[in-house]
SEMI-243265 format. One record per residue (C-alpha): residue number from 1; residue in one letter; x, y, z. Coordinates in steps of 0.2 Angstrom, whole numbers. Layout:
<rotis>
+-----+------+-------+-------+-------+
|  nr | rest |     X |     Y |     Z |
+-----+------+-------+-------+-------+
| NUM |    A |     X |     Y |     Z |
...
+-----+------+-------+-------+-------+
</rotis>
This chain:
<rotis>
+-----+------+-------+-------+-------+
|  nr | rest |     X |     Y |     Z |
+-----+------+-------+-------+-------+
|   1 |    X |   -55 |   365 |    97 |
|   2 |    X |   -44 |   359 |    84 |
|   3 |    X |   -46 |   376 |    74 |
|   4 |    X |   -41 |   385 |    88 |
|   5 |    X |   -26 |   389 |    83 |
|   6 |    X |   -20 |   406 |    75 |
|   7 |    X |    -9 |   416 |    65 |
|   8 |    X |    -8 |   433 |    60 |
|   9 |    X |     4 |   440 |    48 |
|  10 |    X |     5 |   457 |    43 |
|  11 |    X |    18 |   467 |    31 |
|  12 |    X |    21 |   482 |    28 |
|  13 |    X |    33 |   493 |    17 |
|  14 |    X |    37 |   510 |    11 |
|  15 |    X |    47 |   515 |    -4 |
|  16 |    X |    51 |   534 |    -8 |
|  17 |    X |    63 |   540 |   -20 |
|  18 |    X |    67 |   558 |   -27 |
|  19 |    X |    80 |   569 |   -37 |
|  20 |    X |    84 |   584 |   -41 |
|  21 |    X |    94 |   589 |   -57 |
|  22 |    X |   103 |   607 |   -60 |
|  23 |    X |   111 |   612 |   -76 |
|  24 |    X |   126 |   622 |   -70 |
|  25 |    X |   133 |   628 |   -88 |
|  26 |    X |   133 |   620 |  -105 |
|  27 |    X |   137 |   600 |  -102 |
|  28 |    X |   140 |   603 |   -84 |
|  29 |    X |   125 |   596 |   -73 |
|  30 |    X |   123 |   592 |   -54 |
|  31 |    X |   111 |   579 |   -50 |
|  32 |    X |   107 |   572 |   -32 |
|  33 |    X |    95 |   556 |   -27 |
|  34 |    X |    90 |   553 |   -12 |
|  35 |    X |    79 |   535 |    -9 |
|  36 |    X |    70 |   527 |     7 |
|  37 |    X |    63 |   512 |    11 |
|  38 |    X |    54 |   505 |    26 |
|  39 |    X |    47 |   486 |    29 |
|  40 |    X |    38 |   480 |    43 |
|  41 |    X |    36 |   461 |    45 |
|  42 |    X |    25 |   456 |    60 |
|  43 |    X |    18 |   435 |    65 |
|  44 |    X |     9 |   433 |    79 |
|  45 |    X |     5 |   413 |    81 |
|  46 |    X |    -5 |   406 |    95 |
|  47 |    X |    -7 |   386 |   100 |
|  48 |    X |   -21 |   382 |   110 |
|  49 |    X |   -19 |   371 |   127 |
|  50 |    X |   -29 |   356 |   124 |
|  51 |    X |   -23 |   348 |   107 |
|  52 |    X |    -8 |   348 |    95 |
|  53 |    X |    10 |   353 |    98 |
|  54 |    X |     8 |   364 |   113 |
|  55 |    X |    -3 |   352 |   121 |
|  56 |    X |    10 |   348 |   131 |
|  57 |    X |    16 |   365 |   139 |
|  58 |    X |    -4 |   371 |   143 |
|  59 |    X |    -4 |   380 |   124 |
|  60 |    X |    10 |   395 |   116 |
|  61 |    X |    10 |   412 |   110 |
|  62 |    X |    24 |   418 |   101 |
|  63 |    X |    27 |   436 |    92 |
|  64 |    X |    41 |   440 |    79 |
|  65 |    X |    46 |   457 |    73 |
|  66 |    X |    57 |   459 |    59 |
|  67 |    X |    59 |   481 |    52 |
|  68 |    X |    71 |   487 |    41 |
|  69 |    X |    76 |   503 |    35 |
|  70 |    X |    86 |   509 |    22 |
|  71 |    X |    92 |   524 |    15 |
|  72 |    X |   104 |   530 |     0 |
|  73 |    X |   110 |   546 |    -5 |
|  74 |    X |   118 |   550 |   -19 |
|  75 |    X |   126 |   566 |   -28 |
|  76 |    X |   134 |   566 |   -44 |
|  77 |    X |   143 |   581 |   -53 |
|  78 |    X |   142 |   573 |   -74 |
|  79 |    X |   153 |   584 |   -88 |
|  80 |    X |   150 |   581 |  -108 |
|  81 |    X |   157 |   592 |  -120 |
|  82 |    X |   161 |   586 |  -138 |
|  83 |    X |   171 |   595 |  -151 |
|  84 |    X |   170 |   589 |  -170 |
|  85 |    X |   174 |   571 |  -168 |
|  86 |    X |   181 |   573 |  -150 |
|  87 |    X |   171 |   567 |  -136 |
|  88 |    X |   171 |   569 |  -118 |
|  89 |    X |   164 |   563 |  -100 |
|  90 |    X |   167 |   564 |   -82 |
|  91 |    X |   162 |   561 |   -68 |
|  92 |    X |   160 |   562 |   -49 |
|  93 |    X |   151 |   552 |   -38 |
|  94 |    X |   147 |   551 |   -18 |
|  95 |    X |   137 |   540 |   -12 |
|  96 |    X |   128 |   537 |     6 |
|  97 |    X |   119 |   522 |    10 |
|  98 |    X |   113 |   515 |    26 |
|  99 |    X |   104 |   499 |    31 |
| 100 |    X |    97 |   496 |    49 |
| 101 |    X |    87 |   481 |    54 |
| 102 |    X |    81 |   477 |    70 |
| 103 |    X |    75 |   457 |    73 |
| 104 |    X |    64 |   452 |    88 |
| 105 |    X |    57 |   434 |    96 |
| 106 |    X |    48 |   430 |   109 |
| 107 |    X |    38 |   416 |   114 |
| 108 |    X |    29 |   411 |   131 |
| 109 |    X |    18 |   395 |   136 |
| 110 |    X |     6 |   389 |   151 |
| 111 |    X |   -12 |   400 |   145 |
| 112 |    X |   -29 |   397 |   150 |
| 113 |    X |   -42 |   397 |   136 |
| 114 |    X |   -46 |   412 |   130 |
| 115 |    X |   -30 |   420 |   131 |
| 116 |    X |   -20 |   423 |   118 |
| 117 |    X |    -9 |   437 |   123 |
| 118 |    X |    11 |   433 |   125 |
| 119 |    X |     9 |   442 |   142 |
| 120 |    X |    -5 |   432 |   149 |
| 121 |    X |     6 |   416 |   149 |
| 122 |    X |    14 |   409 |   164 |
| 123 |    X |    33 |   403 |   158 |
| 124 |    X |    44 |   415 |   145 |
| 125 |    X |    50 |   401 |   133 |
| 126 |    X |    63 |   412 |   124 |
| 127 |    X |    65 |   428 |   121 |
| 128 |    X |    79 |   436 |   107 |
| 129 |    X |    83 |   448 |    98 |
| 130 |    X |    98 |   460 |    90 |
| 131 |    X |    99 |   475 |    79 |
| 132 |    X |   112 |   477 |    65 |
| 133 |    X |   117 |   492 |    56 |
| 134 |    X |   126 |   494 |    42 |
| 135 |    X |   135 |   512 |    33 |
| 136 |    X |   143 |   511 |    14 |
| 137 |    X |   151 |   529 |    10 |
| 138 |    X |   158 |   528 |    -9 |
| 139 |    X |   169 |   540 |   -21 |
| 140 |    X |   168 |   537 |   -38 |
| 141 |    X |   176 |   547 |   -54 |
| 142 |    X |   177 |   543 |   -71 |
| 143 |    X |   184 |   550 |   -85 |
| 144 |    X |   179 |   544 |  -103 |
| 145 |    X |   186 |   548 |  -122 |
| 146 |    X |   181 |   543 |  -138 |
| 147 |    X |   184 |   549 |  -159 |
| 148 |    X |   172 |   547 |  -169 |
| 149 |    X |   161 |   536 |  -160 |
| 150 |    X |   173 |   523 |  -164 |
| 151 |    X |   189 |   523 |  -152 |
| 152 |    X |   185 |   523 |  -132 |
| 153 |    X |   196 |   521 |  -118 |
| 154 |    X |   191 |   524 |  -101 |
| 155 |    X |   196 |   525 |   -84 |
| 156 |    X |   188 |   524 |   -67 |
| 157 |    X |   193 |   526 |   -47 |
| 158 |    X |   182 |   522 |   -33 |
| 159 |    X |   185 |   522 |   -14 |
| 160 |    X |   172 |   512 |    -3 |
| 161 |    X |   171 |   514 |    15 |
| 162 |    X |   162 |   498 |    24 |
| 163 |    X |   156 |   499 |    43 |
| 164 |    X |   155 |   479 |    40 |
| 165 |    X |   174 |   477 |    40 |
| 166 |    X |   185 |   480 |    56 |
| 167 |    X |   192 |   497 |    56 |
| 168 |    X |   209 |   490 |    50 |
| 169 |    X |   200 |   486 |    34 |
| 170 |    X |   186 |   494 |    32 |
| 171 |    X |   191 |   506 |    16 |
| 172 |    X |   195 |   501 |     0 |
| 173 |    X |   202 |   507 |   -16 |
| 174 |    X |   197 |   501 |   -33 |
| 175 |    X |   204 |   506 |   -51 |
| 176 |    X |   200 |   500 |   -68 |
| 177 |    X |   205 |   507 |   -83 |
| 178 |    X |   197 |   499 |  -102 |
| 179 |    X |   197 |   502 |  -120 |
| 180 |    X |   189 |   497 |  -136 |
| 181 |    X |   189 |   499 |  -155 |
| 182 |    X |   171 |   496 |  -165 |
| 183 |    X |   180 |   488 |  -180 |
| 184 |    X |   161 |   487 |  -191 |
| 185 |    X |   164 |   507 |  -191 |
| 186 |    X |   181 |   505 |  -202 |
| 187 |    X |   181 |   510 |  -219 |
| 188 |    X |   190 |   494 |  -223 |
| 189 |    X |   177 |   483 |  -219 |
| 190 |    X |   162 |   493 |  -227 |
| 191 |    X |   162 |   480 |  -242 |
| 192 |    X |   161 |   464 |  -231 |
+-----+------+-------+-------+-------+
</rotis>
């Protein structure tokens, strides 16, 4: 009777991710990624009546579900071109993503042995649950420019749109804009 007690766990997930990449001309490609990902996340946990820490309420069931999903999307136009010692880059950027989880608790006490089902008890001890769902749409483009694989600046914008902010707030716009110099490729220091 001691070992009468139970739990059952199981888990489960999927992952899935593909792309597609088209070569529009010469240093001009399109590529678009789409990903998924599922995971199920299921206890089961019984007590049994006559010893331990149900004892007291004639034994417990209690069930938990926890599934999420999420999926991104992704589509990006990506420009090269170089001439002589001139090189260039850009791109732009849309993203999709969503997250959705849904959360679930129940548990319910008074069972005669044998019974181990959470609808076989005689009192509902609790029972909760909720769902969330969250949407991130982003724009990105970026610029780039270096000569001679030696002198860079670039520039970025992105615009992110997040349903986990009010409405008032919920968009933001980021910039950034950076530049450097690789000093071992100078001529000066080539005797160092």
């Amino acid at each position: 009777i001691l070992f009468n007690n139970s739990t059952i766990n199981r888990r489960s997930s999927l992952s899935w991710n593909g792309f597609a990449k088209v070569d529009l001309t010469e240093g001009l490609y399109f590529k678009s990624n789409l990903s998924y990902e599922k995971y199920d996340y299921n206890v089961k946990e019984y007590n049994n009546a006559q010893y331990g820490q149900a004892s007291s309420v004639q034994g417990r069931v209690q069930k938990s579900k926890d599934t999420s999903e999420t999926i991104n999307f992704i589509n990006a136009l990506h420009y090269d071109k170089t001439i002589d010692d001139h090189h260039f880059a850009a791109d732009g950027i849309v993203e999709a993503y969503r997250f959705k989880q849904d959360l679930f608790h129940a548990s319910s006490t008074g069972y005669l042995p044998g019974n181990t089902e959470i609808g076989s008890g005689t009192a509902l001890e609790s029972i909760e649950g909720y769902e969330v769902e969250d949407r991130l749409t982003s724009y990105l483009g970026r610029i780039s420019y270096d000569y001679n694989n030696a002198y860079f600046i670039e520039g970025s914008f992105r615009r992110d749109s997040s349903t986990r902010f009010d409405k008032s707030v919920r968009a933001g716009n980021f910039y950034s804009i950076g530049g450097s110099w690789i000093v071992s490729s100078e001529d000066f220091l080539a005797n160092l």
